[in-house]
GUDREN-975521 format. One record per residue (C-alpha): residue in three letters; y negated, z negated, x. Coordinates in steps of 0.001 Angstrom, whole numbers, plus 500000, padded with zeros to 6 digits. Example, Ala and Ser with C-alpha at 12.3 -4.5 7.8 and 13.67 -1.06 7.14 Angstrom:
<atoms>
Ala504500492200512300/Ser501060492860513670/
</atoms>
This chain:
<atoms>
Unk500000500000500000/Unk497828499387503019/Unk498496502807504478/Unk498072504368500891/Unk495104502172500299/Unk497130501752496772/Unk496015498090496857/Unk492009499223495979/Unk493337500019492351/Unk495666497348491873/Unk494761493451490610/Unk496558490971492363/Unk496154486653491950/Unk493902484355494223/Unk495968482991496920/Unk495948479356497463/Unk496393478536500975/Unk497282475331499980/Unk500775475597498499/Unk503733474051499890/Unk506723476571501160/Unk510493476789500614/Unk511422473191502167/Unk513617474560504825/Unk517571473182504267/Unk518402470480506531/Unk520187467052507321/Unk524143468610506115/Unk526382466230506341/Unk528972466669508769/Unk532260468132507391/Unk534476464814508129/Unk531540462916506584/Unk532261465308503402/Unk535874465079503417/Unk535585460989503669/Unk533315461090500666/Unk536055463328499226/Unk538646461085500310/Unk536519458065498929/Unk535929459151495629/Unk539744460759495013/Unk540893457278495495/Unk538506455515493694/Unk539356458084490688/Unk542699456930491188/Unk542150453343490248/Unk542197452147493642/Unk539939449336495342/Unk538705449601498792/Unk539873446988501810/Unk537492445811504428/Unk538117447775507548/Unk535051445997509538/Unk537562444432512713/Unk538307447148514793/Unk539188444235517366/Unk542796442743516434/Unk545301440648517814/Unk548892441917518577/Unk550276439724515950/Unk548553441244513215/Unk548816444978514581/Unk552282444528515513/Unk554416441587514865/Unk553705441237511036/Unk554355444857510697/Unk558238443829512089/Unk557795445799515264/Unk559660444594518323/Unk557429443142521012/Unk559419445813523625/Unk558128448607521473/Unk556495451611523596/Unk553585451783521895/Unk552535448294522292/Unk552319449034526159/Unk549165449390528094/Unk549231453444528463/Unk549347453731524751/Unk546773451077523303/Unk543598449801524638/Unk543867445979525887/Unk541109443461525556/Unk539959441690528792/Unk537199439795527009/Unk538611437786524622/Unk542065438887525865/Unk543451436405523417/Unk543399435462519870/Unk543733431562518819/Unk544212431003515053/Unk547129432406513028/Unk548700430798510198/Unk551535428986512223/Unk553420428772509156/Unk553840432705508012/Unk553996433272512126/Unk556742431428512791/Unk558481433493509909/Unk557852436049511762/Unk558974434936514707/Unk562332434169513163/Unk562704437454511551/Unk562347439208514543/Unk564426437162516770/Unk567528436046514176/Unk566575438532511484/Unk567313437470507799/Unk566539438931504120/Unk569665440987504576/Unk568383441891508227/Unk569780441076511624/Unk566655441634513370/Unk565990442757516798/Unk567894439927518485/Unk565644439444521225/Unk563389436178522739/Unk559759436624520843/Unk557063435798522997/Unk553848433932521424/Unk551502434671524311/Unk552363438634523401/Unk551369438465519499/Unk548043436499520984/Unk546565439466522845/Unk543534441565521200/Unk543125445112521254/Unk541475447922519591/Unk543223448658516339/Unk545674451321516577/Unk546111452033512646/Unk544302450147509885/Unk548158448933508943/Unk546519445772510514/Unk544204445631507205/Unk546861446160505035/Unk549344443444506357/Unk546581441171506532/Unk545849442122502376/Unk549611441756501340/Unk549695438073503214/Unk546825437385501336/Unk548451438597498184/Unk551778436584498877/Unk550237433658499098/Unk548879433735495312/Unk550324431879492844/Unk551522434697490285/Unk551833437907491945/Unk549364440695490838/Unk550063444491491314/Unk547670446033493689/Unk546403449692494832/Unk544566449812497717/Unk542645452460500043/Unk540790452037503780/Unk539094454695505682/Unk537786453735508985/Unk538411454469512628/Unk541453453847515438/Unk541812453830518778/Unk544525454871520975/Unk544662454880524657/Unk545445458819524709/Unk543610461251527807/Unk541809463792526143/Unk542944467027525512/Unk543094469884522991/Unk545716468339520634/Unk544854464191521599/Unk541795462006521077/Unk540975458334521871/Unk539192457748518587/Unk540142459122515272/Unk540285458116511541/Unk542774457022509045/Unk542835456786505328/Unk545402454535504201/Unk546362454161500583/Unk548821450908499822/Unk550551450321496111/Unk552053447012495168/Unk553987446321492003/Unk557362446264490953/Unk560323448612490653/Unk558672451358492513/Unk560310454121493960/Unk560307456790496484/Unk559770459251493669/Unk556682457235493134/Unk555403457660496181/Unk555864461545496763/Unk553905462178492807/Unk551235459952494431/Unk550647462014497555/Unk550903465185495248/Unk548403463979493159/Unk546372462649496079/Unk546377466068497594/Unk545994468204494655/Unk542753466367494273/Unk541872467156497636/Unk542651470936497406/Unk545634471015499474/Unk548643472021497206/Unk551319473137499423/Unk552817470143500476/Unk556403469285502362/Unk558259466028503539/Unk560438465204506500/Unk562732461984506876/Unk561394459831509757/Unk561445456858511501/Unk558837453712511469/Unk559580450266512225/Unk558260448642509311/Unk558985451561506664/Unk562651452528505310/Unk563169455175503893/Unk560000456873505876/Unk558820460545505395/Unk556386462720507501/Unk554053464397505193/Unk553272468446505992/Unk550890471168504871/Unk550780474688505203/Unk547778476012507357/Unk546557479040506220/Unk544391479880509658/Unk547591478902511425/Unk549835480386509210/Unk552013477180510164/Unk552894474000508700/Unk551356471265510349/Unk551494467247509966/Unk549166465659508444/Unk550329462180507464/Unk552640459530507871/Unk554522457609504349/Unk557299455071503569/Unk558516451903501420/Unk557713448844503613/Unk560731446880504487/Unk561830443689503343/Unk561752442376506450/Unk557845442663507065/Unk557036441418503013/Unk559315438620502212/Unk557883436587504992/Unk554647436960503760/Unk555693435406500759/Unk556026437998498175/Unk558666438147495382/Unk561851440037496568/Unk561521442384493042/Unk557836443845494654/Unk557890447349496510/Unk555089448262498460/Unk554514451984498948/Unk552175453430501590/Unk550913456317502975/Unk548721456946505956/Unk546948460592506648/Unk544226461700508994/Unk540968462678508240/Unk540565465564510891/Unk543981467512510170/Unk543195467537506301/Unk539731468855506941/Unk540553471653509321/Unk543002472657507002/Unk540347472324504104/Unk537919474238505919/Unk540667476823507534/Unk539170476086511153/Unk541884477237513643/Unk539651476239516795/Unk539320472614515960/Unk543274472628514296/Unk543606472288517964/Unk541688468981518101/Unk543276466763515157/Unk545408464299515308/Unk547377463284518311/Unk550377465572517920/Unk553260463935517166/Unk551701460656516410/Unk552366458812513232/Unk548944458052510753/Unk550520455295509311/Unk550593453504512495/Unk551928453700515970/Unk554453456522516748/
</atoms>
């Protein structure tokens, strides 16, 4: 219109110099802040209440020994979990419930033999960084055994772990894990698999298979799988099981409660939600169980 010199014959509006412009878009959350909101709200939808995941300092006992895992277990050693030197030990436990414990492991009982070895106190005393918010929920379900008419429960946590890993493309020192727990009675392995359906499908992530695995503290156990459609692979993504009799009953709850779990990280599910192949590469510690160590 300039070059035309159009614009002598046409009408056009005062401008004000004054207006504001298009706000330009910033401040996006990060995607793994996204998928934790996701996360969040799915379980809240769910009817579940949230645990407070605010120690990531724990003792041994509570990270390992209530969960029923042997105090020779690899991962408890120095090369796999990071080892307080300042406090290096913890001082108050209820003596009670720990010697329990103690017993369990070392003569067995509930129908158990246990590990048949000499439990050492000075080993459940020593603080380190969490290595799976597990701690939180054995801490909850002591908590819950020691109330006076037993109460089902569904609970969810979503914080950060620590795991003394060197970094790589497929391990990293710091991750997260969302950890649901369900308490009641007469439930079921079936129960547990339509839960993680459900708690997927909500998610977006339909294609879904389970493997039979091994955890200390769960029996039966299953490795949870999805398919990854920028991999074209399945990949792991979670960790599940009934916990054993062994690790509840000494915490006081009735022998007729289950207690079904489920443990998943947040970086696997979000590559997969997002299709990113580069940072597939960057989840999870392969081979690592989320619902706790190995």
């Amino acid at each position: 219109m300039i070059t035309s010199g159009s614009w002598r014959t046409k009408s056009f509006k005062s401008y004000n110099f004054k207006a504001l412009g298009v706000p330009p878009a910033a401040g996006h959350l990060h995607p793994l802040m996204k998928v934790r909101s996701e996360y969040r709200q799915i379980f809240l939808e769910m009817g579940f209440t949230e645990m407070p995941t605010n120690n990531f300092v724990e003792s041994s006992f509570w990270n390992f020994d209530a969960l029923f895992q042997p105090q020779q277990h690899p991962a408890r050693d120095a090369h796999d979990t990071f080892f307080l030197k300042d406090p290096m030990y913890s001082h108050t436990f209820p003596m009670e419930y720990l010697q329990r414990v103690k017993r369990t492991h070392e003569r067995g009982g509930y129908g158990s033999t246990g590990y048949q070895y000499s439990w050492k106190y000075e080993e459940a005393q020593k603080n380190l960084l969490r290595t799976h918010t597990t701690a939180v929920s054995a801490r909850m379900l002591y908590q819950l055994g020691q109330q006076e008419e037993f109460t089902p429960v569904k609970w969810f946590s979503i914080d950060r772990v620590f795991r003394n890993e060197t970094l790589d493309a497929t391990h990293l020192a710091e991750f997260h894990q969302i950890e649901g727990v369900v308490a009641d009675y007469n439930l079921t392995l079936g129960h547990l698999m339509g839960m993680l359906y459900e708690f997927f499908k909500k998610l977006g992530i339909e294609k879904l298979r389970f493997k039979p695995a091994y955890n200390p503290y769960t029996e039966p156990s299953m490795e949870v799988f999805s398919y990854h459609e920028g991999l074209g692979k399945w990949v792991e993504v979670g960790n599940s099981g009934m916990f054993r009799p062994e690790m509840l009953l000494p915490m006081g709850l009735p022998r007729e409660v289950s207690v079904i779990a489920w443990g998943v990280s947040l970086e696997r599910p979000t590559m997969i939600k997002y299709r990113s192949e580069q940072h597939s590469r960057v989840g999870r510690s392969q081979g690592r169980s989320a619902n706790g160590p190995r």
